[in-house]
C-alpha positions in Angstrom: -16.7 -33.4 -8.8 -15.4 -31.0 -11.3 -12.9 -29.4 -8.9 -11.6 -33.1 -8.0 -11.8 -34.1 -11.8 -9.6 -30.6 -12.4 -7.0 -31.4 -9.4 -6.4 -34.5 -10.8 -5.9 -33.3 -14.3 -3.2 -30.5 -12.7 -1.7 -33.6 -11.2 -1.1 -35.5 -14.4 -0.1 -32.9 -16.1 2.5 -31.5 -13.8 3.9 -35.2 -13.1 5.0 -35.0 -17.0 8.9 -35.1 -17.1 10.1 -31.7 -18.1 10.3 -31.5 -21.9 13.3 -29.5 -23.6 12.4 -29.6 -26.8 13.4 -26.7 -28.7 16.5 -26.4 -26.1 19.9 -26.2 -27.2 23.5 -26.5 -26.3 26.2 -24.0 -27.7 29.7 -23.7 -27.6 30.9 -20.0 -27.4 34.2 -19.0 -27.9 35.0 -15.8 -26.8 37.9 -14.4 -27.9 38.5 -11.2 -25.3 37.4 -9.1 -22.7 34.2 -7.6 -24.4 33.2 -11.0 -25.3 33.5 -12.0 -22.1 31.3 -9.3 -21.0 28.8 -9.8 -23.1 28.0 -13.6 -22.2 28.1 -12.2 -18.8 25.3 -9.9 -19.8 23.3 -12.8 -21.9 23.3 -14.8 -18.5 21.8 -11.8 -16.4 19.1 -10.8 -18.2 18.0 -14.7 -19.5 18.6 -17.9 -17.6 21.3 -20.2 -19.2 22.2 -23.2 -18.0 26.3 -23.2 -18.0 27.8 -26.6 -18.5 31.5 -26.2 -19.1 32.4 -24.5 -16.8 29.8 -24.6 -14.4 29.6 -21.2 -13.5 29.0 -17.5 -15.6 32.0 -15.9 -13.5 34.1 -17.8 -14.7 34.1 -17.7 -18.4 37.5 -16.4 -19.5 38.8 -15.0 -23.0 40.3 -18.0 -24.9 38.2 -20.8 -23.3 35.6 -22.4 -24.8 32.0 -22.1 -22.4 29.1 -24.6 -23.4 25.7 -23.5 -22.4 22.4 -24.7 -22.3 19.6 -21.9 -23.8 16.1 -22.7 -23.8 13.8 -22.7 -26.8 12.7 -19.1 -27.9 15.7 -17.9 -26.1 18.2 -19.8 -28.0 17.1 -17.7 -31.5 18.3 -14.8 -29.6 21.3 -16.1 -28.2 22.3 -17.3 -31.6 21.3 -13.6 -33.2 23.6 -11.7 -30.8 26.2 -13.9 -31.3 26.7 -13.7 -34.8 25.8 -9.8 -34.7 28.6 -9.5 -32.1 31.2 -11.9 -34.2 31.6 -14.4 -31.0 32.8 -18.0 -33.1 30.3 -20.4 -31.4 28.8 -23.8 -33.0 25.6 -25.3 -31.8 26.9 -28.5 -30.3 23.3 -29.9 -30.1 20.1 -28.1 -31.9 17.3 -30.2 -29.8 18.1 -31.6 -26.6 14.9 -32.8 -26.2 15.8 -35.3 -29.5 19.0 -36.1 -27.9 17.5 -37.2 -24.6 15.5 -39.6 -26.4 18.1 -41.5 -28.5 20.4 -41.7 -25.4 18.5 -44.5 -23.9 17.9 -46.8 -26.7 14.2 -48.2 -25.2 12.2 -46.5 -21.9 10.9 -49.7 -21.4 13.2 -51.4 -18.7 12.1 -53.7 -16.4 15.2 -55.3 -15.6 18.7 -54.3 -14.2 21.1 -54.1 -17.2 25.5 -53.0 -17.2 24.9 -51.1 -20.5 22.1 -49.4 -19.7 21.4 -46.2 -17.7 19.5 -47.5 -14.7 17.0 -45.6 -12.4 17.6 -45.4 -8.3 15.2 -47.7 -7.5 17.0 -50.6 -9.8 20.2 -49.2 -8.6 19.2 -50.1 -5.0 18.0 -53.5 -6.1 21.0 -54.3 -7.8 23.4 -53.2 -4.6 21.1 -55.5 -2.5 21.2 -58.6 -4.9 25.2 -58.6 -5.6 25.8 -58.2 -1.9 23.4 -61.1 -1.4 25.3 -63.2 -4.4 28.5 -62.8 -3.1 28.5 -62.4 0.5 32.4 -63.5 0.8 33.6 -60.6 -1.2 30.3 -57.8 -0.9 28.7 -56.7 2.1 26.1 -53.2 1.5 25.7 -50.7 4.5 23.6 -47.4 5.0 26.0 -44.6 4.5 23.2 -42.2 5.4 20.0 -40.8 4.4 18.9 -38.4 2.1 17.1 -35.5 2.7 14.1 -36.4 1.9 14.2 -39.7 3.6 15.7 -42.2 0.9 18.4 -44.4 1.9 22.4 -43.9 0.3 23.7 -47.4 0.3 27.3 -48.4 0.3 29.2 -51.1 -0.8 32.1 -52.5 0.6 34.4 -54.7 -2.2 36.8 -57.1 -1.3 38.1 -60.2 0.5 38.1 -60.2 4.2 41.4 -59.4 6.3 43.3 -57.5 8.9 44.2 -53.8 8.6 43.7 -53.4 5.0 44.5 -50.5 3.5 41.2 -49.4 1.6 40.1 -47.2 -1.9 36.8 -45.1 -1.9 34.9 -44.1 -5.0 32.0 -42.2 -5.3 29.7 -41.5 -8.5 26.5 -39.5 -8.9 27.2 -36.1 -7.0 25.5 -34.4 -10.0 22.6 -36.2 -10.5 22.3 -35.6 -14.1 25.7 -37.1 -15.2 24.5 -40.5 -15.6 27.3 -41.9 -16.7 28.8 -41.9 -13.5 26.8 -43.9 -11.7 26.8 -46.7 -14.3 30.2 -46.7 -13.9 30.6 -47.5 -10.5 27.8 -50.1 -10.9 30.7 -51.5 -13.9 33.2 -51.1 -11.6 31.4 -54.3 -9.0 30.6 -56.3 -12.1 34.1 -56.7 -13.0 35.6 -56.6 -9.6 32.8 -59.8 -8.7 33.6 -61.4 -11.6 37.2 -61.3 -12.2 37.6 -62.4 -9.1 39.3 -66.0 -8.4 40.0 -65.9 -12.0 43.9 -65.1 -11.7 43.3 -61.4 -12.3 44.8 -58.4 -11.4 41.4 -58.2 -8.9 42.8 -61.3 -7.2 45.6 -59.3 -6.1 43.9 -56.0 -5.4 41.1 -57.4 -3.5 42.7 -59.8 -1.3 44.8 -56.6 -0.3 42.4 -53.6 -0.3 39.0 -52.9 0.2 37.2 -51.0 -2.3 34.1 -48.7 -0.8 31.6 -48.0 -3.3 29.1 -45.4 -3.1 26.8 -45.7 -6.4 24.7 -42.5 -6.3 25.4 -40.0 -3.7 23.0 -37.4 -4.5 20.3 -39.9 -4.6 17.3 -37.5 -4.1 18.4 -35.5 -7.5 19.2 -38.8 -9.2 15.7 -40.1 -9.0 14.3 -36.6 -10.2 16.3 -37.0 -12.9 14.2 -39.8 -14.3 10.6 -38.6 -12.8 11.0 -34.6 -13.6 13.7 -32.7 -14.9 16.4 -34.5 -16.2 19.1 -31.4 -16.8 18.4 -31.8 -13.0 22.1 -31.4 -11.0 21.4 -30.2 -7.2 20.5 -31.9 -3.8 16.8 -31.3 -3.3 16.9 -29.7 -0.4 14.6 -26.7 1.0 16.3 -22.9 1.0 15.2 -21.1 3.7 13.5 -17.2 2.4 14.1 -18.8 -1.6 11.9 -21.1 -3.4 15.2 -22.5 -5.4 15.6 -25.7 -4.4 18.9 -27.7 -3.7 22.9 -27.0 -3.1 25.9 -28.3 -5.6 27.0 -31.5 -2.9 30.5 -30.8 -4.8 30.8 -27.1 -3.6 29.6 -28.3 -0.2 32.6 -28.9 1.3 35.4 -27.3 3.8 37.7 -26.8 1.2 38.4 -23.1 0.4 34.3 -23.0 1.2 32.5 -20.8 -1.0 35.6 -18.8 -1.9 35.4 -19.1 -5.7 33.6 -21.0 -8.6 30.9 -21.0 -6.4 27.8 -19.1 -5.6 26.3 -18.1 -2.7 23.1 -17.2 -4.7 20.8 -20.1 -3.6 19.0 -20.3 -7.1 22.7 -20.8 -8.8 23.7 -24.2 -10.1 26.8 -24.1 -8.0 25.1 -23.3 -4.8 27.8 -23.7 -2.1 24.8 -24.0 0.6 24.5 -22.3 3.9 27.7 -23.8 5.0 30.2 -26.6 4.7 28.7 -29.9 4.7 25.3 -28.3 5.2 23.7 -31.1 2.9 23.0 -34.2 4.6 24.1 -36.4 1.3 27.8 -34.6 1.9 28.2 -34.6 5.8 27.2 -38.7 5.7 30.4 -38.8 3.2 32.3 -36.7 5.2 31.6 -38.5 8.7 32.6 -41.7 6.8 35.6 -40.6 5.4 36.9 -38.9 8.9 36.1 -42.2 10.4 37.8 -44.3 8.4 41.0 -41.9 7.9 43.2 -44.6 8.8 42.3 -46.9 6.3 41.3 -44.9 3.6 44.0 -44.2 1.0 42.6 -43.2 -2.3 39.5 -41.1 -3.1 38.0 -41.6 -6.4 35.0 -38.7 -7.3 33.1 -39.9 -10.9 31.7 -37.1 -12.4 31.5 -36.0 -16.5 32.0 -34.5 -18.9 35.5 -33.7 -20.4 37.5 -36.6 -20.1 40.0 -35.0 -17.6 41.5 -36.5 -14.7 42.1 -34.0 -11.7 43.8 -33.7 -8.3 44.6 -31.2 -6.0 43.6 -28.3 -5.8 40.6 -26.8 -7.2 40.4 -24.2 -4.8 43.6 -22.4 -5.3 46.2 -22.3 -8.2 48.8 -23.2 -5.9 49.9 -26.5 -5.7 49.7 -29.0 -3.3 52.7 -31.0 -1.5 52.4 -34.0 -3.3 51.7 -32.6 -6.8 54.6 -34.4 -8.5 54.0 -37.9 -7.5 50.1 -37.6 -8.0 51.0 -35.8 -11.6 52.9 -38.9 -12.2 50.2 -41.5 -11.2 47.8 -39.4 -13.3 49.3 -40.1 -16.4 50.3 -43.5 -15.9 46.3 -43.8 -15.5 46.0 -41.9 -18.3 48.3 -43.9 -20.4 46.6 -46.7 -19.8 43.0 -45.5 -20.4 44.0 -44.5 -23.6 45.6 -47.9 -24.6 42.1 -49.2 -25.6 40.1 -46.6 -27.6 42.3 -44.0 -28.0 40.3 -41.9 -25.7 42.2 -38.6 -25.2 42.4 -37.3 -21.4 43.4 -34.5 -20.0 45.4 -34.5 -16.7 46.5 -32.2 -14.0 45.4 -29.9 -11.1 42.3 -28.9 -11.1 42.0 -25.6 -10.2 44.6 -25.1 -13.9 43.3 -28.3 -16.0 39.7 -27.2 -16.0 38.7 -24.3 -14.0 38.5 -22.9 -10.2 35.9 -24.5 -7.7 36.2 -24.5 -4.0 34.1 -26.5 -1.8 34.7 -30.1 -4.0 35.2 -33.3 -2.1 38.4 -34.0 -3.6 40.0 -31.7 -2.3 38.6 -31.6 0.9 39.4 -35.3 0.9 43.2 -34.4 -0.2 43.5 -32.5 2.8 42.2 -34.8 5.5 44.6 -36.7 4.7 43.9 -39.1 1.5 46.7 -38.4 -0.5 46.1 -40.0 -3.7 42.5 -38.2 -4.3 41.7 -37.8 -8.0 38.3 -36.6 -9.8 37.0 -38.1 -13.4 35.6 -36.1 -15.6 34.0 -39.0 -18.3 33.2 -38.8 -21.6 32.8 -37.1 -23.9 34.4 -33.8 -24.8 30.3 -32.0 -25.4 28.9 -33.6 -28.8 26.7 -35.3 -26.5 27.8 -33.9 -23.1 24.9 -35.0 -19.9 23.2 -37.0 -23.1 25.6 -39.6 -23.7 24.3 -42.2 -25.4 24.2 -45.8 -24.1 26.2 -47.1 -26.7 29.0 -45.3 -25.1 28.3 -46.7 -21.8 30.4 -50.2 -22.1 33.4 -48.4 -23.9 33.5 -45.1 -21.0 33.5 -48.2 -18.4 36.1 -50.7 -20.1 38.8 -47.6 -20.5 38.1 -46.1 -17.4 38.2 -49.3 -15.5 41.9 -49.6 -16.8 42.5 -46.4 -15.2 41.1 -47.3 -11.7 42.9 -50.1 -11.2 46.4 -48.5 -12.4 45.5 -45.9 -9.6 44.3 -48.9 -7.4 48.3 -50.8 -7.7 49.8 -48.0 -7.0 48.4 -47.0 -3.8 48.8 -51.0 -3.0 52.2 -50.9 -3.6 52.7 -47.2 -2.5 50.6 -46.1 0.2 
């Protein structure tokens, strides 16, 4: 009885969500090569958790680097930088705290555009709108997870002969919420303004708009039950007991080559080889098959509010970098028409920093020319904690943005 009474207590008490109270997020700013050095050291010998960029190797002098340091480590990160005269600021001093006043009430029992919305409603929600508006949505099984859940897709768009056709994806990283609200914003408005004499009118009677909600479904949903800071697949590594591969340094795209590790226990895990997670060969296999049709590639991710396009792999440049420099700032332009909201633009591998293996550009070169990643909001005051207030405001600008890239490839592709 006792050894049942303490299983069950182990049980409770290792279902609690991960707490990360205590935790906070810098911004470092090292200013040359020692500095440099020295961040590469605090990484080594304590485990950070890098969020701009993504990866230790490649902090540079004269970029800014925000990490994550956990509680009794983050007094000694913050003594060694001030004894080594790094500039930083502390961008938030208790993550735990800003976890909690991102979602403005845990009690949710109902599907909502404004709120951040766990897999389960997600899936609910896909099934419903398909089911509401079965002349313009129809919802498909893109694959399945690893650990058996389904990856639902849905197809946008009013019914006709060899239409050309836009895929967006949101929720590779499974902690960038944000992303997936947005393409669950992105239906809403293309349902709705539908019919109504709208620029949708006109883009959906002449494309088809795939959208994928949440890729990485199997991190998503840990996310909510576990660790939220969560950004991996959840897959098994064989001889490791680090779990999960980055789905967007999973592809064949310069493969493992840089801004990526090969260190299974590293956020940026490229995986045992290209499209060795099941999540990004079921992408894959869908885009291969619907080459033809499929003219734009849309990746959601955040934060930084940066829009991207080949390569991220390589400096060099790809063929078409003019004309997709040009339709990134139009998109840009108009994104910024409503709040002001400064972007970035540009190749990636220059605009934010070098990472082989991402979806883009493997997308870029099988032949979707006009393949673009988001980076959302914000710029790292709240970073993976955006608050839901923000949600409506990221999705009205960034909608303008989608559908200036969305004409173009109507009119151009």
């Amino acid at each position: 009885m006792w050894t049942i009474l303490l299983l069950a207590s182990i049980a409770a008490v290792s279902a609690e969500p991960r707490s990360f109270h205590g935790e906070k997020v810098f911004r470092v700013f090292p200013q040359d090569y020692k500095h440099v050095e020295l961040i590469k050291s605090f990484a080594e010998n304590t485990k950070l958790d890098f969020w701009v960029p993504d990866n230790v190797d490649l902090v540079e002098a004269g970029k800014r680097v925000d990490f994550r340091a956990e509680g009794l480590v983050s007094y000694d990160i913050q003594a060694l930088l001030e004894q080594s005269q790094i500039p930083y600021e502390i961008l938030i001093s208790d993550l735990q705290e800003a976890l909690e006043k991102q979602r403005d009430s845990n009690i949710r029992a109902v599907h909502s555009y404004e709120k951040y919305n766990d897999l389960d409603t997600i899936n609910a929600w896909s099934a419903n709108i398909a089911a509401q508006n079965p002349g313009l949505v129809t919802r498909s099984v893109l694959g399945t997870s690893y650990e058996g859940r389904p990856i639902y897709l849905l197809k946008v768009g009013k019914s006709g002969k060899n239409k050309n056709a836009v895929f967006i994806d949101c929720g590779f990283h499974a902690r960038e919420w944000i992303s997936p609200a947005f393409c669950q914003w992105f239906v809403k408005e293309a349902v709705n303004s539908y019919g109504s004499g709208s620029q949708f009118d006109i883009l959906l009677n002449n494309l088809d708009f795939y959208v994928l909600p949440v890729l990485n479904v199997d991190g998503y949903a840990f996310t909510w039950t576990t660790n939220r800071m969560w950004r991996k697949t959840r897959s098994a590594n064989k001889n490791s007991s680090c779990v999960g591969t980055d789905p967007n340094r999973n592809f064949n795209a310069g493969w493992c080559t840089v801004g990526a590790s090969s260190r299974a226990c590293d956020e940026t895990y490229c995986g045992t080889a290209p499209e060795s997670e099941v999540e990004t060969k079921a992408l894959a296999n869908f885009i291969r098959a619907n080459i033809p049709s499929i003219k734009a590639y849309l990746t959601i991710h955040s934060y930084s509010q940066m829009l991207l396009f080949p390569y991220s792999y390589t400096y060099a440049i790809s063929k078409d970098n003019t004309e997709l420099n040009n339709v990134a700032k139009g998109a840009v332009e108009a994104l910024t028409a409503l709040y002001k909201t400064k972007y970035t633009y540009g190749p990636g591998g220059t605009t934010i920093y070098l990472a082989a293996g991402g979806s883009d550009d493997w997308a870029y070169d099988a032949g979707v020319k006009y393949s673009f990643t988001f980076e959302l909001r914000d710029t790292g005051r709240y970073g993976f904690a955006l608050p839901e207030s923000q949600i409506k405001p990221t999705c009205e600008e960034t909608m303008l943005a989608v559908k200036y890239i969305a004409n173009y490839v109507q009119n151009n592709a």
